[in-house]
N, C-alpha and C positions, 0 to 999 in steps of 0.2 A: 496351477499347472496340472495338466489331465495325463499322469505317468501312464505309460505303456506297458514297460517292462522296467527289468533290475534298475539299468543304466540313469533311467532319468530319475526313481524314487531316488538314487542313491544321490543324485544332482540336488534334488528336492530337499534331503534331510543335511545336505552339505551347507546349503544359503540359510536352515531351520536353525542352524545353530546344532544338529541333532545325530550327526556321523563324527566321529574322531578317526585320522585317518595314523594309522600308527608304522611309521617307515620303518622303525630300528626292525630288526632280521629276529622272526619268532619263528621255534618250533611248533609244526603241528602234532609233533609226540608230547602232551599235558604239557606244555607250556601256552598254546593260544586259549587252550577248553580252562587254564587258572586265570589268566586274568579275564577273560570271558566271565567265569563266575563270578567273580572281585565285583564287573560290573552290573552285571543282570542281579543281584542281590540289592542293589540301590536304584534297580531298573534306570539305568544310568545310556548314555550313547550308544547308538549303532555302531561298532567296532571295524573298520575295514584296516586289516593286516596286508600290504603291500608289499611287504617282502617276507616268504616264508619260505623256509630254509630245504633248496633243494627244489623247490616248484618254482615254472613262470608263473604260475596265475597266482592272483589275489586272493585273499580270503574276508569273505564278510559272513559276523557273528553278529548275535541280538539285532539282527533287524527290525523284529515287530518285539523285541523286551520292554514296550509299554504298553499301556492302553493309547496315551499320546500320539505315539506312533502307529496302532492299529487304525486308530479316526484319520491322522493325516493320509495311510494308504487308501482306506476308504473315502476320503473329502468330504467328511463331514467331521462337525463340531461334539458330536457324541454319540456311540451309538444304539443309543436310543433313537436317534433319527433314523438309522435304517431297519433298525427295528420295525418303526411306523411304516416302511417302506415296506418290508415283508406282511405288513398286517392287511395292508391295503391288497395287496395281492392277493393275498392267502385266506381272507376272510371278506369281499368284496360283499356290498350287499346283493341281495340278488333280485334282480328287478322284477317289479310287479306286472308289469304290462308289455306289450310289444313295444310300444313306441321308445318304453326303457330299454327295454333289452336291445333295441336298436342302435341306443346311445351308449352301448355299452360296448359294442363293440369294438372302438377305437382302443378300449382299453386290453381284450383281448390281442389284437392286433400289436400295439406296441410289445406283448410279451413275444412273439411272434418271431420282432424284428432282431432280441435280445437274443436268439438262440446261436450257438457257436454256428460259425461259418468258414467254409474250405476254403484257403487259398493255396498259389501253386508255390511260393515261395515264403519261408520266413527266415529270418535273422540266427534262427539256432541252427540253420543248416549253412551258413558259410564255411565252414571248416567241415571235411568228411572224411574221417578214419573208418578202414575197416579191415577185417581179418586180423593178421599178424602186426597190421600199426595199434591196432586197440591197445591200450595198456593204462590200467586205473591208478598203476604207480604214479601217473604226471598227477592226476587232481591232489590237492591238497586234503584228502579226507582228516579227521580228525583223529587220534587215539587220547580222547579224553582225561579217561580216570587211571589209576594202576591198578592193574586185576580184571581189567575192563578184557574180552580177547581178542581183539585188535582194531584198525583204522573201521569206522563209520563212516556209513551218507547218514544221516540226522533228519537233511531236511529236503528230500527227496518224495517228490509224487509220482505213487504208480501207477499208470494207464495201461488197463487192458481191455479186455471188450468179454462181454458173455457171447458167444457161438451160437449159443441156443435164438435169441432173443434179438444179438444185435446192438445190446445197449452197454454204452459208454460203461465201465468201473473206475474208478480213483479211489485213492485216500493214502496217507500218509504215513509209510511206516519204514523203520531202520532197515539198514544194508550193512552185512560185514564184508569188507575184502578178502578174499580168500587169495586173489592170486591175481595177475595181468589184467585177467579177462572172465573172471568168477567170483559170484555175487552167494552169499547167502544173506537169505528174504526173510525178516521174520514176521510168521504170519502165526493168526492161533486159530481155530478150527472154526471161529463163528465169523472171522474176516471175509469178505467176499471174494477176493481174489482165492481163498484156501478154499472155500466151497467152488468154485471153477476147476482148479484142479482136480475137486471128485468126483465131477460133473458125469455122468455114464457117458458110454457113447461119444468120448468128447475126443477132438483131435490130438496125437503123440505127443505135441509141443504146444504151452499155452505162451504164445508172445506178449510180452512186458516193454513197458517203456519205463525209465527213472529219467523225471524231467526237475532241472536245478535249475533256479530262478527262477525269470518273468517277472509280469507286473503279481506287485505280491495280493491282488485280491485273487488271482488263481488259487496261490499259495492258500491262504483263510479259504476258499470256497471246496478245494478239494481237503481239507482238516477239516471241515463243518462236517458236523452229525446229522448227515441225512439219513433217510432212510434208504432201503436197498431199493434200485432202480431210478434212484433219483442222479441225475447227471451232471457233480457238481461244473461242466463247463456250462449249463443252463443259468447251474445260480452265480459264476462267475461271470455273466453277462446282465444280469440285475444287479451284481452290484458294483459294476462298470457300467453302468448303465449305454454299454454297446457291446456288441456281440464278441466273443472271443474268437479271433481268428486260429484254425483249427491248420496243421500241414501235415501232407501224407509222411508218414516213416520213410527212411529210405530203404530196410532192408524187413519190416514187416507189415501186417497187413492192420494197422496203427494209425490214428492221430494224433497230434502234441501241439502243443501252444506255441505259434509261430516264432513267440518273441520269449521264447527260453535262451537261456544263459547255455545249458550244456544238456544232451538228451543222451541217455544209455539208450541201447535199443537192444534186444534179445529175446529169452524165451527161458521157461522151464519146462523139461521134458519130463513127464508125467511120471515114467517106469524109471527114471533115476534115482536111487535110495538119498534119501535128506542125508545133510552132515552135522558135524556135532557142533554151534555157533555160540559164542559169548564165553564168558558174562558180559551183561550189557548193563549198564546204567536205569534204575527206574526213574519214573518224575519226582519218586522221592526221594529221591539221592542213595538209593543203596542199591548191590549188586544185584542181581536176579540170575540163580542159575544157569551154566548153560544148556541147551537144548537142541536139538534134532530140527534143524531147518530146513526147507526147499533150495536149490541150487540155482539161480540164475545163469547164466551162461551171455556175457556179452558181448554182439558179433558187429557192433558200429557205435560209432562215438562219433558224432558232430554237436556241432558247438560255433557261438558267433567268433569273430574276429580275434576280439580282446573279451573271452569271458572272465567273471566274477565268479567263486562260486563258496552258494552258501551253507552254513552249517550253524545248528541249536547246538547247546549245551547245557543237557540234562544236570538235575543235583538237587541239592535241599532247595525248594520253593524261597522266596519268586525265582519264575526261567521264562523264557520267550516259548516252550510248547505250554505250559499249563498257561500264562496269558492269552496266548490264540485261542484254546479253547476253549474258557473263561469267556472271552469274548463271541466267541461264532454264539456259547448257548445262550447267550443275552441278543443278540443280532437276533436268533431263531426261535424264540420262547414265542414267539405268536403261531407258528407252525406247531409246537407244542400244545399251547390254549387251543388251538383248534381241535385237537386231535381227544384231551381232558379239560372236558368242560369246566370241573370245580377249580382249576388249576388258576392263581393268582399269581404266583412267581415263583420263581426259581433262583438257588443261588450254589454254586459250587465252588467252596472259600480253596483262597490260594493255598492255607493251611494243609488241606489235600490235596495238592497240585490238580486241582479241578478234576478229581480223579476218585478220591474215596469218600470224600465225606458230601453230602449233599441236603440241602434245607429248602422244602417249602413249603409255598404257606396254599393252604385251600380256600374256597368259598364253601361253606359246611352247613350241609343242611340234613344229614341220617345219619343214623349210626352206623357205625363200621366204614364210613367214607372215609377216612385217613389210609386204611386198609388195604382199602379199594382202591386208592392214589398209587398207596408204595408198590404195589406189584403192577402197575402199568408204568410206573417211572420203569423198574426192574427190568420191561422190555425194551429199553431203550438205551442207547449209547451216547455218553459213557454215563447212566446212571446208572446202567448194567451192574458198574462196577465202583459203584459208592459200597462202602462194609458199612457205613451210617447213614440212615437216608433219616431226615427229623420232619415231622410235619406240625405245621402252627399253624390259626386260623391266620384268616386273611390281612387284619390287623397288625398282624405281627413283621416289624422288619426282617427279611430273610436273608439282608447283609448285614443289619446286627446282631453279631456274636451275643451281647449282651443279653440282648433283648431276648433271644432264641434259646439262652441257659435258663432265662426268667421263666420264660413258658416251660420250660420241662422241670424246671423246681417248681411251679406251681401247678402244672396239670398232670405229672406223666404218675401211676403208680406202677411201681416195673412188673411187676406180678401180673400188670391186666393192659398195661401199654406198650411192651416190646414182644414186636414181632419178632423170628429168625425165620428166612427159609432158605433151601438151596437153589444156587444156580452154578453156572459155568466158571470153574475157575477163571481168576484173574495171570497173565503171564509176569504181570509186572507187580503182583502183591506176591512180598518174597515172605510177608507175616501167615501164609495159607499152603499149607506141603502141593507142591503142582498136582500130584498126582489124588487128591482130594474136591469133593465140591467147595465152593466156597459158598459161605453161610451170610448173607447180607443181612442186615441188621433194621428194621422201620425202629421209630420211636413214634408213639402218637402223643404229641402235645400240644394237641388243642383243648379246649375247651367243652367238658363231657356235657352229651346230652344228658336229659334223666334219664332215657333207654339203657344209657350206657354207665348210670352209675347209679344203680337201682332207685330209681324216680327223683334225685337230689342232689343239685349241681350250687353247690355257693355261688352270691353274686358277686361279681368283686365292688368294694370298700371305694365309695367315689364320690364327692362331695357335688351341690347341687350347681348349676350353670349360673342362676344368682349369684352363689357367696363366691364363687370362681370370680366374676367378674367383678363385685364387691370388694374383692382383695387385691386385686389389680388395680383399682381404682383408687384406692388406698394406702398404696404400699410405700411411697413417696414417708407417709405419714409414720409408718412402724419404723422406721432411719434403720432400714437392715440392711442399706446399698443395692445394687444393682438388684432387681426381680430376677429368679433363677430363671432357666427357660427350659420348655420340652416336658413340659407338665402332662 
C-alpha cells in the first residue's frame, strides 16, 4: 500500500498488527502522554485514543515509536536502503564524456519530476474556521508532564517562507497554548524561522503555517537535519518517491501539504514583545526552564472531514522524537560523507535522545584529523548539540557502546585527547545555565599516529592468520564446545 496521508498509514499499521486503538475515555491533561510513555519505553504500538475527554477528535500518539514503523512509513525493509537511495543522488558519478553526460540526464530529470507540486484543492481544506470560529480549545493538545506550563502541539510542522529569497522553511518545533487563538513558538536564535524574524527590512508580520498529520514521510522529511535552504518538501518527494502535493493557505501567502489532518494558519508580528512560555519537557525527560517566546497569532483553522490529530511524548529515551531523528541521521549520513570526506559513520545512541551524545568513527590518515572532524560535526545539527562528540577509527563499531568504551580505554590520554570548546547554548540542556555558552566536549580515540604520540604508537597484540585458522580447524578437537564467535 502506497499511503498518502494519516488516514491510510493509520489503515496500514491496523491490518500490521501495529495500532492499538484504545476506546475507554482518556484524558488529555497526563493521563494520554502516561500511558504513551508505558508504551514508547517498550517501543511498543501506535496508540490511537478515540475517545478523549471533552474533544470530538481522535488522538494518535507513537506513530513513528519504532524504527519498524519508520521503514513501514518509508516502504522499505531498512533504512539503509534509502540511505543508498540518498547516496545515489547525492554523490552520483560524474560522467566523463558527453555521450555520459547525455545519459545522465534522465536521471536529473526524474529529480525534477520529485519536486512539490501546486494543487487547487486538498483534503486539509474541507472544513474552514476563521476569525471568531477559531478556537485551539477543540484540538486535543496534550499537557503531558506536571510542572510542564501547559497544553502542547508536539508534533507540529512549521511552514513559512524567507521574503528575501522566496524559499520554502519547515522544521519541527513545540507550540504552547496560550488561549483560543494564541500560539507561543518555541524557537532559539540559530532556528531559521527566529533568524526571519530579525530579517532587516522584512515585513510587520512573518506568516506561519502549524500542519498536523499527512503522509508521515512529510512528517521525517521536515524533522531531517538539512541544511538551511534546503526544502524538506523536495526531500519529501524523494522519499515518496512522487512529488508532494503542495495547496495555497487560505488566509496567507503560504503552502501546506494537501493531504494534512488539520492546518493553523497565522502570523507573528515582529514589533510584539515575546511572552514568558513553559516549562516544557526535554528529550531527556527533565524540565527545561521557562523562557520569552514569539507569539503566534492564529487567524484560520481548516482541517479534513474527520481529522486525526497527532501528538509525541517527550521523557526519559526511547520516545518517538529521538527515534525520527535517530533515523532521518542514518537516512542522510551519505549527504554528511559528502560534505567530510574522512567521515565513515555516524551514530547518535538513544542513550542521548539522539541529542547529546554522539560517536564516530573516521578514515584517518594526519594528525589532528579527529579534531578536524569534531568541529565540522559542531556545525551541524543536531551534533551542534552533542556535549560528547567520541571519534574512533574506522574499524570501530559506532553502535557498539562496547566497542566505543574499548577504544577510549585504550587510546584516549585525557590530558592530550579531550577537546572543549564553546558554542551556542543548548535550549533543551537544562545541565548548562541558559544564559552561558555551552562547552561541547570531542574525545579522540583513535588510534595515534607517531606525530601524535612523539614518534611511538604500540601495535596491538594479534595473532597470525595461520594459527587463527589452525585453531578453527581444530577446535572440534580441544572439547571446549561451541567456537566463540566475533574474534
Amino acid at each position: 500500500m502506497s499511503q498518502r496521508n494519516l488516514a491510510d498509514f493509520l489503515d496500514e499499521l491496523g491490518h500490521a498488527g501495529e495500532l492499538i486503538r484504545v476506546e475507554a475515555a482518556v484524558d488529555a491533561e497526563l493521563e494520554a502522554a502516561a500511558v504513551t510513555d508505558r508504551v514508547a519505553k517498550s517501543q511498543g504500538s501506535a496508540l490511537l485514543f478515540a475517545a478523549v475527554l471533552g474533544h470530538d477528535i481522535p488522538l494518535v500518539t507513537n506513530l513513528l515509536g519504532s524504527e519498524a514503523r519508520i521503514c513501514r512509513a518509508l516502504h522499505v525493509p531498512a533504512l539503509s536502503e534509502v540511505a543508498s537511495r540518498i547516496a545515489a543522488l547525492a554523490c552520483p558519478q560524474e560522467p566523463a564524456g558527453w555521450f555520459e553526460r547525455l545519459k545522465a540526464a534522465p536521471h536529473e530529470a526524474w529529480l525534477r519530476k520529485l519536486q512539490p507540486r501546486s494543487v487547487k484543492n486538498g483534503i486539509c481544506q474541507q472544513v474552514i474556521r476563521v476569525g471568531s470560529d477559531v478556537d485551539l480549545g477543540e484540538l486535543p493538545l496534550l499537557h503531558s508532564w506536571p510542572g510542564e506550563g501547559g497544553r502542547m502541539i508536539t508534533a507540529g510542522q512549521l511552514f513559512t517562507a524567507d521574503a528575501a529569497s522566496g524559499c520554502r522553511v519547515a522544521g519541527c518545533y513545540d507550540l504552547e497554548m496560550l488561549d483560543h487563538n494564541r500560539l507561543a513558538v518555541f524557537l532559539s536564535p540559530h532556528d531559521e524561522p527566529a533568524r526571519l524574524l530579525c530579517a532587516p527590512n522584512s515585513e510587520q508580520r512573518l506568516p506561519l503555517a502549524i500542519v498536523l498529520g499527512g503522509d508521515p514521510r512529510t512528517l521525517l522529511s521536515v524533522a531531517a537535519p538539512l541544511p538551511p535552504g534546503t526544502d524538506p518538501a523536495g526531500l519529501a518527494g524523494v522519499l515518496r518517491e512522487q512529488p508532494l502535493e503542495m495547496v495555497k493557505c487560505r488566509s496567507i501567502e503560504l503552502e501546506v501539504p494537501a493531504d494534512a489532518e488539520i492546518v493553523l494558519e497565522g502570523y507573528i508580528d515582529r514589533r510584539e514583545a515575546p511572552v514568558k512560555a513553559g516549562p516544557r519537557c526535554t528529550p531527556l525527560g527533565q524540565l527545561a526552564p521557562a523562557r520569552l517566546e514569539p507569539v503566534m497569532h492564529v487567524t484560520t483553522v481548516t482541517h479534513r472531514a474527520n481529522p486525526v490529530f497527532p501528538a509525541m511524548v517527550y521523557g526519559r529515551p526511547p520516545h518517538e522524537g529521538a527515534l525520527i531523528q535517530r533515523a532521518m541521521w542514518q537516512v542522510l549520513l551519505p549527504l554528511l560523507k559528502s560534505s567530510i570526506a574522512e567521515l565513515a559513520d555516524l551514530d547518535l545512541p538513544m542513550f542521548g535522545a539522539a541529542r547529546h551524545w554522539a560517536v564516530a568513527s573516521i578514515h584517518k590518515t594526519y594528525a589532528g584529523q579527529a579534531r578536524k572532524v569534531a568541529h565540522a560535526l559542531w556545525g551541524l545539527r543536531p551534533p551542534l548539540f552533542a556535549k560528547i562528540t567520541v571519534l574512533v577509527d574506522a574499524g570501530v563499531d559506532v553502535h557498539d557502546l562496547s566497542g566505543v568504551l574499548e577504544a577510549i580505554a585504550a587510546h584516549v590520554d585525557p590530558g592530550r585527547d579531550v577537546l572543549v570548546a564553546h558554542g551556542p547554548p543548548d535550549p533543551l540542556d537544562v545541565a548548562t545555565p541558559p544564559e552561558q555558552l555551552a562547552q561541547p566536549m570531542a574525545i579522540d580515540a583513535t588510534a595515534k599516529l607517531p606525530e601524535e604520540q612523539g614518534g611511538y604508537w604500540p601495535a596491538a597484540a594479534k595473532t597470525t592468520d595461520e594459527i587463527e585458522r589452525l585453531v578453527s580447524e581444530r577446535w572440534v578437537e580441544y572439547q571446549l564446545g561451541p567456537e566463540p564467535k566475533g574474534r
